[in-house]
C-alpha positions in Angstrom: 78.6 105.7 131.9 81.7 104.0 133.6 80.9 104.4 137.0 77.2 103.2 136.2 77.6 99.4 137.4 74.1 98.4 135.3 76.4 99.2 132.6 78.6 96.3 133.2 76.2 93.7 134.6 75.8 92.1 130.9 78.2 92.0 127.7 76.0 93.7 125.3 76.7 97.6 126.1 80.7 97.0 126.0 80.0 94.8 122.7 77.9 96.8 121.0 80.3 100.1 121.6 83.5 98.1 121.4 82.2 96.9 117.3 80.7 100.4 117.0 84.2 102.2 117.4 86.2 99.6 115.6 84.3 99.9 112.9 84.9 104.1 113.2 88.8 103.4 113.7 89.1 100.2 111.3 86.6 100.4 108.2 86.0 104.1 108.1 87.3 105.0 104.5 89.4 101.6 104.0 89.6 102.1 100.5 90.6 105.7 100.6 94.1 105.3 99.7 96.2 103.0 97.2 98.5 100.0 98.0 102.0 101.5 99.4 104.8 99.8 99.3 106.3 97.7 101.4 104.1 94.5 101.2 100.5 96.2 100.8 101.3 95.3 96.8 102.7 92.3 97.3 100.4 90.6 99.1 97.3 92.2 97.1 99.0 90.2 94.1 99.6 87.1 95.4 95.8 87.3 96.4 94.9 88.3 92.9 97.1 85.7 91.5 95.4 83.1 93.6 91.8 84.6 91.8 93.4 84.2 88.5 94.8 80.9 88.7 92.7 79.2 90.9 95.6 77.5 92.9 95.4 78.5 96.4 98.0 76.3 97.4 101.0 77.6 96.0 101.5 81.5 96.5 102.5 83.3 94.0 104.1 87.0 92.6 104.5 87.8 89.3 103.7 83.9 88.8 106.9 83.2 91.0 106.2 80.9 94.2 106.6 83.2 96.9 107.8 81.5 100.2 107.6 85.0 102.5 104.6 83.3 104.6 101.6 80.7 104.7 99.2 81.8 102.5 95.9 81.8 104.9 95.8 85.8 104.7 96.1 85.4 101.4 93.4 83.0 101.4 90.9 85.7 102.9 92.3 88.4 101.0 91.1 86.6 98.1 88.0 85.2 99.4 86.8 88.1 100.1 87.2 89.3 96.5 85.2 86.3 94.6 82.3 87.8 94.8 83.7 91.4 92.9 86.5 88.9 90.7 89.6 90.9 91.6 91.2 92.1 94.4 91.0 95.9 95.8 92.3 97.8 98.3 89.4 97.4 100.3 89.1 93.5 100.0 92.9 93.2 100.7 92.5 95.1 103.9 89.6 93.6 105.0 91.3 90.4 106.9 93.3 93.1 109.0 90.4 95.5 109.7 88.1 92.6 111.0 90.9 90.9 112.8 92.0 93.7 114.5 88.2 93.8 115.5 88.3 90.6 116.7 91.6 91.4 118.9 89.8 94.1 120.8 86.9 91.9 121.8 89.3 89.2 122.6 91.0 91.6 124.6 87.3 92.4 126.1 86.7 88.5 126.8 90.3 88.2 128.4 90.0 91.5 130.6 86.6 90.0 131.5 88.1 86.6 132.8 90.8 88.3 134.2 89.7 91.0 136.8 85.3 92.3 135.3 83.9 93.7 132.4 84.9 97.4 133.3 88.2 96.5 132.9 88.0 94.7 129.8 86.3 97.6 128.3 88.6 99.5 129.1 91.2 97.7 127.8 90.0 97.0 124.9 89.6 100.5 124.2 92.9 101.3 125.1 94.3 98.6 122.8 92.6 99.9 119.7 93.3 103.7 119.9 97.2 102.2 120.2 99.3 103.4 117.1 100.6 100.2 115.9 97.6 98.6 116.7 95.1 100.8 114.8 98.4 100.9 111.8 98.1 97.3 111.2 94.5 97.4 111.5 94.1 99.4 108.2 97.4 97.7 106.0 97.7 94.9 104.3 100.0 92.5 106.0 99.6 89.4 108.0 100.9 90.9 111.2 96.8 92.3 112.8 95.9 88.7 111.6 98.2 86.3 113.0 98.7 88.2 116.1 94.9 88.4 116.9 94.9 84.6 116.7 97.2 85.0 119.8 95.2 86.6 121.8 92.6 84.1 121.0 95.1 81.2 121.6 96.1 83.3 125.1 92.5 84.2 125.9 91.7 80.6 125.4 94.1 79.2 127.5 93.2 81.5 130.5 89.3 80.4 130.3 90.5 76.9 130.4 92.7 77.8 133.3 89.9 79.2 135.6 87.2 76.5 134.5 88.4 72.8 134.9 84.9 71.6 133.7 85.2 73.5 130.4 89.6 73.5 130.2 89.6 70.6 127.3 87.1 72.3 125.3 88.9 76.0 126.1 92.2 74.4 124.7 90.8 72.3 121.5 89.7 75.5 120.5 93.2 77.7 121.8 95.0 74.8 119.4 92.4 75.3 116.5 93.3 79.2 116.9 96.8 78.7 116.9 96.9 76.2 114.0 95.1 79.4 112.2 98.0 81.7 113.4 100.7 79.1 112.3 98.9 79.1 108.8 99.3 82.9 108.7 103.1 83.9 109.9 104.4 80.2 110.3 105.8 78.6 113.4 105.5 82.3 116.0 102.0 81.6 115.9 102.7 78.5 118.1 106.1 79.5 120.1 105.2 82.8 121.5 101.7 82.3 123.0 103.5 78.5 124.2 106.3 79.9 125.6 103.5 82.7 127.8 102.1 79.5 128.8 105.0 77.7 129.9 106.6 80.4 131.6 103.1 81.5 133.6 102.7 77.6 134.5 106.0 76.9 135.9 105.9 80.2 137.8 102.6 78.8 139.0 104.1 75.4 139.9 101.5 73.7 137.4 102.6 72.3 134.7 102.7 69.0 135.8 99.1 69.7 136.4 98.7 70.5 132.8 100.8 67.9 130.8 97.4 65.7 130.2 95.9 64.0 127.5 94.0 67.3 126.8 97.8 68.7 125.8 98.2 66.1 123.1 95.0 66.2 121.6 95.9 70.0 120.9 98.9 69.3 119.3 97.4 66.4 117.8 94.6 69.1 116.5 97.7 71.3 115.6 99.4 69.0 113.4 96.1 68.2 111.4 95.1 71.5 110.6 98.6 72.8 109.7 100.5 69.9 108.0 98.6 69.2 105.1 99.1 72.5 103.6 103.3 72.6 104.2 103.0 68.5 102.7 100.8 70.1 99.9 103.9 72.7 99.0 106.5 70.2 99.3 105.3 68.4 96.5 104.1 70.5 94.4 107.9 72.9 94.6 110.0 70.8 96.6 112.1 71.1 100.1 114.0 74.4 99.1 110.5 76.0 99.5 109.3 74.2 102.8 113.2 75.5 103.8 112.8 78.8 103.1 109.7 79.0 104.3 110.0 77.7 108.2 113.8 78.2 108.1 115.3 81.0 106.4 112.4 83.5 107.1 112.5 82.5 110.8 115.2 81.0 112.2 117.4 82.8 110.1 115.5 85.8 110.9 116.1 85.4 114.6 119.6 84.4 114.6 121.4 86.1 112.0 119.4 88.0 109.9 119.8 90.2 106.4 117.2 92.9 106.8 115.7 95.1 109.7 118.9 94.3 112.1 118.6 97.1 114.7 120.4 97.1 117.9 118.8 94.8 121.0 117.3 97.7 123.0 115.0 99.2 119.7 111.8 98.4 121.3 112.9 100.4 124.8 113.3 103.1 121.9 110.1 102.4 119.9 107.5 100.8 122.0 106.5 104.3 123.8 105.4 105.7 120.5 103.7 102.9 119.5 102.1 102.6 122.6 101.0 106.3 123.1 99.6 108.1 125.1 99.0 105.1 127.2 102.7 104.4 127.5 102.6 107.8 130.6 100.1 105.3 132.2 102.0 102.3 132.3 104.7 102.9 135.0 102.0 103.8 137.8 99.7 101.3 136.3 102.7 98.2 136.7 103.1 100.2 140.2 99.2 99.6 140.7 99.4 95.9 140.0 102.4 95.0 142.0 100.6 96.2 145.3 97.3 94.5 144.9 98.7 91.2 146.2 95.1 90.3 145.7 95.6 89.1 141.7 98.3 87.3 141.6 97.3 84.9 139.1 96.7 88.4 136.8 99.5 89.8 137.7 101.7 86.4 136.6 99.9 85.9 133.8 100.6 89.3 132.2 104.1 89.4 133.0 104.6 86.7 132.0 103.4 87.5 128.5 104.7 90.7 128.6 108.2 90.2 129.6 108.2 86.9 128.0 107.8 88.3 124.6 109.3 91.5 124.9 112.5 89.7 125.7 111.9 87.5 122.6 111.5 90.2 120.2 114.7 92.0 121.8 116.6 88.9 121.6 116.1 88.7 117.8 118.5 90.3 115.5 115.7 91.4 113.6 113.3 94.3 114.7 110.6 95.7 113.2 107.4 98.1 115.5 105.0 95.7 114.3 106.7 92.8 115.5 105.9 93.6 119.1 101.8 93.4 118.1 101.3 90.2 120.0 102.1 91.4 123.4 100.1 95.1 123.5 97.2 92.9 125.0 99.1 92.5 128.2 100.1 96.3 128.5 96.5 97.1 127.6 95.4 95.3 130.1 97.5 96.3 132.7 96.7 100.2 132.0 93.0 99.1 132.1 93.0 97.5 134.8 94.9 100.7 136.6 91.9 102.6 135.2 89.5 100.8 136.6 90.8 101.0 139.9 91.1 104.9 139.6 87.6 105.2 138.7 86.8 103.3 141.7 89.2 104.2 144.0 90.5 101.8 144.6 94.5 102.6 143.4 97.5 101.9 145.5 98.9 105.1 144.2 98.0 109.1 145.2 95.7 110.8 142.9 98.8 113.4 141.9 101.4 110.3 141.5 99.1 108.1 140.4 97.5 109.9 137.6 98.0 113.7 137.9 101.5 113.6 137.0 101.1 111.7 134.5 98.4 113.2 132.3 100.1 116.5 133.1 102.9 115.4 131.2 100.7 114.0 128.6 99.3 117.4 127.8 102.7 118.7 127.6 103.7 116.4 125.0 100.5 117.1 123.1 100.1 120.4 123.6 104.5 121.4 122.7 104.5 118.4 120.4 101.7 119.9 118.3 103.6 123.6 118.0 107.1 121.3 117.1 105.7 119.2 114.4 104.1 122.8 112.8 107.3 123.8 112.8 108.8 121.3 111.0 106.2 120.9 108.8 106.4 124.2 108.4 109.9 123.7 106.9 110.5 120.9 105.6 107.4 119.7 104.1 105.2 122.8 103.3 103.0 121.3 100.9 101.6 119.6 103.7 101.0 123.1 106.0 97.5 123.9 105.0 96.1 119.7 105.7 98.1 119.4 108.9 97.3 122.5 110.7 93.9 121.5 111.8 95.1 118.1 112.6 97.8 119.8 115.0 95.3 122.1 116.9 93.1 118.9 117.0 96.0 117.3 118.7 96.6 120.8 121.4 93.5 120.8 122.1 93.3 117.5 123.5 96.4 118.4 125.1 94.6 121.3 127.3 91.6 119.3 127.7 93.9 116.3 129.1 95.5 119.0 131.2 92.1 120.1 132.7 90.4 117.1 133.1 93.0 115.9 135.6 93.8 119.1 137.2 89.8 119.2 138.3 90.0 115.6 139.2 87.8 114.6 136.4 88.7 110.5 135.8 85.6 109.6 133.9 85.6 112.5 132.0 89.4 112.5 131.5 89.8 108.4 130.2 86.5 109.6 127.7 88.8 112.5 126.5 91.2 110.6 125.1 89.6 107.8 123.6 87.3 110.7 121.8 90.8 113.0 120.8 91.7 109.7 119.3 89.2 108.9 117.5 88.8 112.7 116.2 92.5 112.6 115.2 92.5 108.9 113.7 89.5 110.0 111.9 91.4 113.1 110.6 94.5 111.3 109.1 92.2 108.6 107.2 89.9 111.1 105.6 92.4 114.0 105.1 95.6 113.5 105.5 96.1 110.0 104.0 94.4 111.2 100.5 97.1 114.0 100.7 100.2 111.4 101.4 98.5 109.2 98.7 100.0 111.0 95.9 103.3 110.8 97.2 103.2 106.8 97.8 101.3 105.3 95.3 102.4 104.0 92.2 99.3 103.6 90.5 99.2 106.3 88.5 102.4 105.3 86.8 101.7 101.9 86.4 98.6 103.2 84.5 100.9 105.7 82.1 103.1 102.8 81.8 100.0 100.3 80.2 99.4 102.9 77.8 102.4 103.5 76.7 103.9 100.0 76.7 100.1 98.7 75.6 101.4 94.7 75.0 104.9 95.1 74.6 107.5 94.0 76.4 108.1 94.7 79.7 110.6 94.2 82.6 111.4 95.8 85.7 115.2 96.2 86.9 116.6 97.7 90.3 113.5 97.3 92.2 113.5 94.3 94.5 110.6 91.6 95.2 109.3 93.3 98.6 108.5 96.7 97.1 107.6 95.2 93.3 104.2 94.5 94.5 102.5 97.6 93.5 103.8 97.6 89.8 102.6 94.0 89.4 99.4 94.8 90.8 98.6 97.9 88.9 100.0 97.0 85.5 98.1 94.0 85.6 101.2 92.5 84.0 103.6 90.1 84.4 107.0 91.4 84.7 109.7 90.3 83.3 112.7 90.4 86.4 116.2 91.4 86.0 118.5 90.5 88.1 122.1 93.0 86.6 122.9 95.2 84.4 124.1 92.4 81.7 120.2 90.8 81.6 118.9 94.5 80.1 121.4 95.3 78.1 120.2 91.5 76.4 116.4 93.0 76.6 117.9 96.0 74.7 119.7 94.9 71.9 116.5 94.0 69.8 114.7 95.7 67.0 111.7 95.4 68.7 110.6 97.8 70.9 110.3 97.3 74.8 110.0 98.7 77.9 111.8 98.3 81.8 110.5 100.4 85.2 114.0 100.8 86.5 114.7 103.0 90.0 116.5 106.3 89.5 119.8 105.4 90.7 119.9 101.8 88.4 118.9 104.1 85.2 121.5 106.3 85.8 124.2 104.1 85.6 122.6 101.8 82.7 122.3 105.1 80.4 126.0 105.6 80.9 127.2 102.1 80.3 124.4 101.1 77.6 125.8 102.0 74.1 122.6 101.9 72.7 119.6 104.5 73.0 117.7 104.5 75.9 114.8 106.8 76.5 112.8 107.7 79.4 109.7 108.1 79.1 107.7 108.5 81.9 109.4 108.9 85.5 107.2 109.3 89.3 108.7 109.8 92.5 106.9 107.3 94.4 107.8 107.5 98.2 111.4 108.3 98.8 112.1 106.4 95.1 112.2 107.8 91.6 111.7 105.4 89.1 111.6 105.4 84.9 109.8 104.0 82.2 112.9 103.0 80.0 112.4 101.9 76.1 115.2 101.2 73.8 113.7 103.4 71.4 111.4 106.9 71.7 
């Protein structure tokens, strides 16, 4: 099918099997697992608290404005769950799972612009069999949103580039894009596919050229679509939210920040696993596009983003895998486009340096990798022996197909091999493995013993912070009451009436030795790497 060039001569065959196996890797089974902490819960709630109150303005957890991000995830969270009246885990990961469809047909219309539809294609498949990419895709965060809107904005901007008659139209809609990103995760939606721009222009020696009216009209556009909202906040709750908002949860962030601080080379560590197996592609595919003196204006343009961003994220003090989202475009691209020329022979490298060596070693890695992580399932986690088993010989034998494939010189067949081990294994976690870890994460079913035995009583929730309180909110249906020390529950406590507080392990530990009343537990779940208590002052 790859080599077929009928395939390629309209969009329909690529778009029709680009939505087909997004809809395999994104929606397959969405529902299949409860919310996990961190920020699944939290931003179901906000959503449902939207529902509830019908102010869509102001977000809100556990009725307590939340000023984490813009609230235009939440927005679609919740939109999408009018029509049922309450949030689920499928409506709340809906705006990821379509968005991350959207970024791998963006990716499609970007690879197409940049060098054919073949390599687009390719690309986009690439992207969405990604790790991190098909991660986000499934949760329920505003990372798979926000970021798609950068490809849009970027994918924009290069259609404008290459079609002066079209550019101010291209760019209306890059800004309308962008204002959508900036409504989603705040002000990066705007500086990192601006500063790709900037850097790729003045590399280019044009941005003179592009410093027109068409430039202020989008920032014009910009400042329409995204100030209404922050003015809207400001006076319903005031400056210290606006603050927090823009400055404490970015700047602050960047700078100096008080959670996720990892050293500056994390990504160097992290982005090959995110980016596997494509990652033992991308040295002989940057290789590839260095020698083809023949794309320049490619090759700028994705270094540009690339580097550009990479550097960003390594810059700031804080680090997290899915902060690097925005840029797996470019590296998707690049390996696609090194793809493409191997199918058609037309690679700067040798076939053994090129992409022998590499997929060698890739079958290595899956084939050794597979027997390792049996082994220390095997060990440490033997409960999980009996799922995982078939998942690992899933994963060895795409090693040994990998391995054959390119020893017989079989590209076509090869690239088609691991898109389809991908799938197969992607498949495999969602409809096995996932259920399994389920019942390790979730917190549901103790939020549900909790309602019944708390019924309408009192009830708090002490040593377990905003970010991971999500899930209890959302699945006792309640609204907590928050304690901030030890002093604020032993006040609860001291009443005649009975009442209730979740409290981690660790924070009823040391409250049962300093209370000098009766405290009882009675429920207690480890959820995740947490045990936590339903606590009453009486039994």
């Amino acid at each position: 099918m790859l080599n077929r060039e009928e395939f390629f001569k309209t969009d329909s065959p690529s778009l029709i099997i680009l939505v087909l196996f997004t809809l395999a890797m994104f929606f397959l089974s969405l529902g299949g697992r409860d919310f996990w902490a961190p920020d699944e819960g939290e931003y179901a709630q906000i959503s449902q608290e939207m529902i509830e109150s019908g102010d869509w303005i102001i977000p809100r957890l556990n009725g307590i404005p939340s000023a984490q991000k813009p609230p235009f995830f939440n927005w679609a969270a919740a939109a999408f769950s009018l029509p049922a009246g309450r949030v689920t885990e499928v409506t709340a990961r809906l705006p990821s799972a379509i968005m991350g469809m959207i970024g791998v047909l963006a990716t499609y219309w970007l690879g197409k612009g940049l060098f054919g539809r073949r390599t687009g294609f390719l690309s986009a498949l690439i992207l969405a069999t990604s790790p991190i990419y098909l991660h986000q895709a499934r949760w329920v965060q505003v990372d798979m949103v926000y970021s798609a809107f950068v490809y849009l904005t970027l994918a924009c901007f290069y259609h404008g580039y290459l079609n002066d008659a079209k550019r101010g139209k291209y760019f209306l809609l890059g800004a309308l894009l962008m204002s959508l990103g900036t409504l989603t995760k705040g002000p990066a939606a705007i500086v990192l596919p601006g500063s790709t721009i900037l850097i790729f222009l003045i590399l280019k020696r044009r941005l003179r050229e592009f410093l027109t009216r068409d430039l202020l009209l989008c920032l014009l556009v910009c400042i329409l679509i995204v100030s209404p909202w922050y003015l809207a906040v400001y006076l319903r709750v005031g400056a210290n939210f606006v603050w927090e908002l823009i400055i404490r949860h970015n700047l602050y962030m960047f700078f100096e920040t008080w959670s996720h601080k990892r050293p500056f080379y994390y990504y160097l560590i992290n982005l090959p696993w995110e980016f596997f197996p494509w990652i033992v592609f991308l040295p002989a595919a940057i290789l590839n596009t260095l020698a083809n003196d023949k794309e320049r204006d490619q090759r700028l343009f994705l270094f540009a983003w690339f580097i550009g961003m990479f550097c960003f994220f390594s810059l700031s003090e804080a680090k997290q895998a899915k902060y690097l989202l925005p840029l797996f475009p470019s590296i998707a691209l690049i390996v696609g486009r090194f793809w493409d020329d191997i199918l058609s022979d037309r690679q700067s490298l040798s076939y053994k340096n090129g992409l022998l060596l590499p997929a060698v070693f890739l079958a290595v890695v899956m084939v050794f990798g597979s027997a390792a992580a049996a082994w220390v399932v095997n060990n440490k986690y033997p409960e999980f022996l009996k799922t995982s088993l078939p998942l690992g010989t899933l994963f060895a034998l795409s090693g040994a197909a990998v391995f054959i494939m390119a020893l017989f010189r079989l590209k076509r067949e090869l690239f088609a091999t691991i898109v389809v081990s991908l799938l197969l294994i992607a498949s495999y976690l969602t409809i096995i493995i996932n259920p399994e870890i389920n019942h390790y994460k979730t917190a549901k079913p103790f939020c549900e013993e909790t309602v019944k035995i708390a019924k309408d009583k009192p009830l708090g929730i002490y040593g377990i912070f905003l970010h991971q309180m999500g899930p209890y909110v959302f699945y006792t249906g309640r609204k907590l009451k928050i304690f901030d020390d030890e002093g604020e529950v032993v006040g609860f406590f001291n009443t005649q009436e009975r009442v209730f507080c979740i409290m981690r392990d660790t924070y009823f530990n040391s409250f049962k030795d300093k209370y000098n009343g009766p405290v009882y537990s009675l429920s207690s779940a480890s959820i995740g790497h947490r045990k936590v208590h339903l606590v009453s002052n009486q039994p």
